[in-house]
C-alpha positions in Angstrom: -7.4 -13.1 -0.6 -9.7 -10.4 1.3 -8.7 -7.4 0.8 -6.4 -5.5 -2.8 -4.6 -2.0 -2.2 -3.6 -1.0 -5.6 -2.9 2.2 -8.1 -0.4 4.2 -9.0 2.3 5.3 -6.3 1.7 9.0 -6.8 -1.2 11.6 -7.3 0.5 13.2 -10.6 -2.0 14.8 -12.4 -6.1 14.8 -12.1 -6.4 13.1 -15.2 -4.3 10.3 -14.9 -5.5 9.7 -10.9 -9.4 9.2 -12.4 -8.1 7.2 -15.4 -6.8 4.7 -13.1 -9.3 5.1 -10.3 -12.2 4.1 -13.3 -9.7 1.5 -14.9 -9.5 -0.2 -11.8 -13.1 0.0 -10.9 -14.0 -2.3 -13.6 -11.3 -4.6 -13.3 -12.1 -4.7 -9.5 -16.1 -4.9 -9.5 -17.8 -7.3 -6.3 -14.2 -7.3 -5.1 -13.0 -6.0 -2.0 -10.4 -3.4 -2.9 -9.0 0.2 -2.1 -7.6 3.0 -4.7 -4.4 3.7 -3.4 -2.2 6.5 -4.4 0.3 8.9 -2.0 0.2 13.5 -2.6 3.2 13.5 -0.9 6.0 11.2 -1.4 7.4 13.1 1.3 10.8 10.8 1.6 12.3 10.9 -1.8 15.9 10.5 -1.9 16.5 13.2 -4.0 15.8 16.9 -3.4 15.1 16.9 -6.6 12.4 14.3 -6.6 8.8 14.9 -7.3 6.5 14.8 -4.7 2.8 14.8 -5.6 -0.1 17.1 -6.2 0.1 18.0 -2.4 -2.4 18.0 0.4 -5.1 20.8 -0.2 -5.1 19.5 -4.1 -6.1 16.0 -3.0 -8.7 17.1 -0.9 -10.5 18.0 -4.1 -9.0 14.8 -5.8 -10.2 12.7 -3.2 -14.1 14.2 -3.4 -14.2 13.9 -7.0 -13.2 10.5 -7.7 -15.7 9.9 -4.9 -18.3 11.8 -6.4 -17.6 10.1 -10.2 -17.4 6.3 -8.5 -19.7 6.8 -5.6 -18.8 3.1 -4.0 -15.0 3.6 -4.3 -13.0 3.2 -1.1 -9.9 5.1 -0.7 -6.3 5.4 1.0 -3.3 7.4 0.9 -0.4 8.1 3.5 -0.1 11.1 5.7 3.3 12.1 7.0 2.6 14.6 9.9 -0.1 14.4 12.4 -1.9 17.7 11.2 -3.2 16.1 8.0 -5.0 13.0 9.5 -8.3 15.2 11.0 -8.9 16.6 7.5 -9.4 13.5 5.7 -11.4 11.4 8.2 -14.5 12.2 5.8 -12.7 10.9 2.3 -10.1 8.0 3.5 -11.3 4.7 4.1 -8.2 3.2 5.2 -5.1 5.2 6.5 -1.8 4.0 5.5 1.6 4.8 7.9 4.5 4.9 6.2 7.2 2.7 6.9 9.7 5.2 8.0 7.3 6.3 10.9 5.3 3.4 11.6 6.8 3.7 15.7 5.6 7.0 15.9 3.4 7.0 18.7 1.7 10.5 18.1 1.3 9.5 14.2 -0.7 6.1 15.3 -2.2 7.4 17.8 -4.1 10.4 16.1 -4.7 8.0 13.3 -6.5 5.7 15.9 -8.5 8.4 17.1 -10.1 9.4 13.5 -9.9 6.2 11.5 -11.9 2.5 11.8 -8.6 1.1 9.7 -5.5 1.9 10.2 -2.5 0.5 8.0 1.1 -0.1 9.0 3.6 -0.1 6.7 6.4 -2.8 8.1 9.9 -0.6 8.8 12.5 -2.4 6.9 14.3 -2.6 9.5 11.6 -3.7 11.9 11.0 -7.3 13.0 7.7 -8.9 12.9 8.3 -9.1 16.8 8.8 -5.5 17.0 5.6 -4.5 14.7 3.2 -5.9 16.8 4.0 -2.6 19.3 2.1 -0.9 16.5 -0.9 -2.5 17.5 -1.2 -1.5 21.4 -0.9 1.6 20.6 -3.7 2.0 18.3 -6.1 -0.7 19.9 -5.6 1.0 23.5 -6.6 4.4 22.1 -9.3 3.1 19.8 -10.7 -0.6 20.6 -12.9 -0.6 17.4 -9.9 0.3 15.0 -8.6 -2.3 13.0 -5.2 -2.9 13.2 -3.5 -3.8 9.3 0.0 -4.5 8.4 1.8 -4.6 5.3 5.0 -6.5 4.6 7.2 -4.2 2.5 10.5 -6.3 2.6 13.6 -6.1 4.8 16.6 -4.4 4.8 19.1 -6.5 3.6 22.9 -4.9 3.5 22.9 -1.2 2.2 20.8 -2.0 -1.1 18.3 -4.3 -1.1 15.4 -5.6 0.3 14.2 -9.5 0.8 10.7 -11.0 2.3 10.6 -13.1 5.4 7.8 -15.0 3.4 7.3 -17.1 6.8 6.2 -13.9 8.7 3.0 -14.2 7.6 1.5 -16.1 10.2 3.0 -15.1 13.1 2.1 -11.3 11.9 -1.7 -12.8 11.1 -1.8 -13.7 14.9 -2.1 -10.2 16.0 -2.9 -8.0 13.3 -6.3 -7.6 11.8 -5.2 -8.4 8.0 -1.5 -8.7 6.7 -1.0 -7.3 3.2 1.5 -8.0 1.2 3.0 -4.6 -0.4 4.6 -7.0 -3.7 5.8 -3.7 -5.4 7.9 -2.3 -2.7 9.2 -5.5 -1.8 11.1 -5.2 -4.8 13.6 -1.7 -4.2 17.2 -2.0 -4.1 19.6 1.0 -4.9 20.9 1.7 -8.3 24.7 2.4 -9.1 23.9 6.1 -9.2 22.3 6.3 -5.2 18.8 6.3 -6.5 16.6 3.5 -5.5 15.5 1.4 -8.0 13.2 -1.8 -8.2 12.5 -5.6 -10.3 8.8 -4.8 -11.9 9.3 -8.9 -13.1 9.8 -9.7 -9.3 6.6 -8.0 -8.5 4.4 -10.0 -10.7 6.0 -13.4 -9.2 5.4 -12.2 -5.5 2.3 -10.9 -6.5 0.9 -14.5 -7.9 2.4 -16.4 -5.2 1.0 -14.0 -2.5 -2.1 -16.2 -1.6 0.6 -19.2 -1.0 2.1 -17.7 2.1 -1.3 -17.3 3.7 -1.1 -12.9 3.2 -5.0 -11.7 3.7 -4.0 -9.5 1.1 -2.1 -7.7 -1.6 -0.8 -4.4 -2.2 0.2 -3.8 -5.6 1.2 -0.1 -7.1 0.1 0.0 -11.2 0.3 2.4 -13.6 -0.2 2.7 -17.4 3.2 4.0 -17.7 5.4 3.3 -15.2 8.3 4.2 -16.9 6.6 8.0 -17.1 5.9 7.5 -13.6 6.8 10.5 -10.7 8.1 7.6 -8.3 8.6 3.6 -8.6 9.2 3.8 -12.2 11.4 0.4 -11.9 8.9 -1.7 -10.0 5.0 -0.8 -11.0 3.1 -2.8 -12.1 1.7 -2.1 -16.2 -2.3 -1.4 -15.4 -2.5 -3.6 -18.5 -0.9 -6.5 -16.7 -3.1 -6.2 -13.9 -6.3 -8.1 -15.3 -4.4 -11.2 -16.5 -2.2 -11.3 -13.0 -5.5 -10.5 -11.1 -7.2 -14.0 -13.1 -4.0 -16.0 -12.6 -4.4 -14.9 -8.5 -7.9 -16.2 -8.4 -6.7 -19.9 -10.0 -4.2 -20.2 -7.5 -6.4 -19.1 -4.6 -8.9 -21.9 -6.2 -6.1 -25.0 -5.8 -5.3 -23.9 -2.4 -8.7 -23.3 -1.0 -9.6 -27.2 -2.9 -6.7 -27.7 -1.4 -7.3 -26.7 2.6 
């Protein structure tokens, strides 16, 4: 596995985004990995949904945590075009939600500011289709890596499955293919709100590395059922260490394996 995505789905308050950011820092140490979390969840299904600190709050999020963990890396999703200049200096990788990941202008813009750029998979969007997404930012920017993550497919009106064989063909053209195991997960509740299977999570999460994924995306919070968004499918930040060890065995038997 080369590369982990993981924290909590939303910025919600200053304290608990540096609780986590530190948390994870130790668990993560020598590893390659990337503090994610989202200041505008900006497609809730609810109008009534909360969003997120905002932008011009995360600015200031973004350079403290920096500032407190010097060697962190960062990304978070942007939603319009006008907020990808302003955080070329803080965001290591830029993520692009699912629900816009054809959007030429939103690609292209990120191309033009970032080195990485991240796709979430549409769920309604082939792995044939995806690899569109990569054109477009590799003939604006040559040098910008092109990443994909698997966040499941639309399957009927509520609920999502994993092509789990999409991995390779996806590998072929993207830079890395992440697997996005909380996500993965949603399907819609009885009441219209979209739920998730937190158990679910932690069994794609482990098996992951078996599908040949260069790596993981996994949204973790101390209390998820407290949590602004995802409360049905993050991960416990608790869990995280033993799932995290369990990840590295079965990496081992494969690689003794190959």
């Amino acid at each position: 596995m080369n590369t982990f995505i993981l924290g909590p789905c939303t910025m919600e308050t200053k304290e608990i985004y540096l609780g986590i950011a530190k948390e994870l820092s130790d668990l993560m140490s020598g590893k390659n990995w990337i503090f994610k979390s989202s200041f505008d969840k900006a497609n809730r299904s609810s109008i009534e949904g909360k969003r997120g600190c905002g932008y011009d709050e995360a600015i200031e999020w973004f350079k403290e945590v920096k500032t407190i963990i010097p060697d962190i890396k960062l990304t978070t999703d942007v939603h319009e075009t006008w907020q990808i200049e302003g955080l070329r200096d803080l965001i290591d990788v830029l993520q692009i939600p699912a629900f816009l990941c054809r959007q030429t202008d939103m690609l292209t813009e990120a191309a033009r500011n970032f080195d990485i750029v991240n796709i979430k998979k549409g769920q309604w969007m082939s792995p044939q289709n995806m690899i569109q997404g990569v054109d477009k930012i590799k003939n604006t920017n040559s040098n910008c890596q092109a990443w994909c993550t698997e966040r499941g497919s639309q399957f009927g009106y509520g609920q999502l499955i994993v092509d789990l064989g999409s991995a390779g063909f996806l590998r072929s053209h993207f830079d890395e293919v992440i697997f996005d195991v909380t996500h993965s997960t949603q399907k819609l509740k009885e009441n219209g709100r979209t739920g998730g299977d937190r158990e679910l999570a932690k069994k794609y999460l482990l098996t992951s590395t078996v599908f040949g994924y260069t790596g993981l995306f996994a949204e973790c919070h101390p209390r998820p059922e407290e949590a602004y968004s995802d409360k049905d499918c993050q991960i416990y930040l608790s869990d995280m260490p033993r799932l995290l060890k369990q990840l590295e065995g079965i990496s081992d038997i494969i690689s003794n394996e190959e």
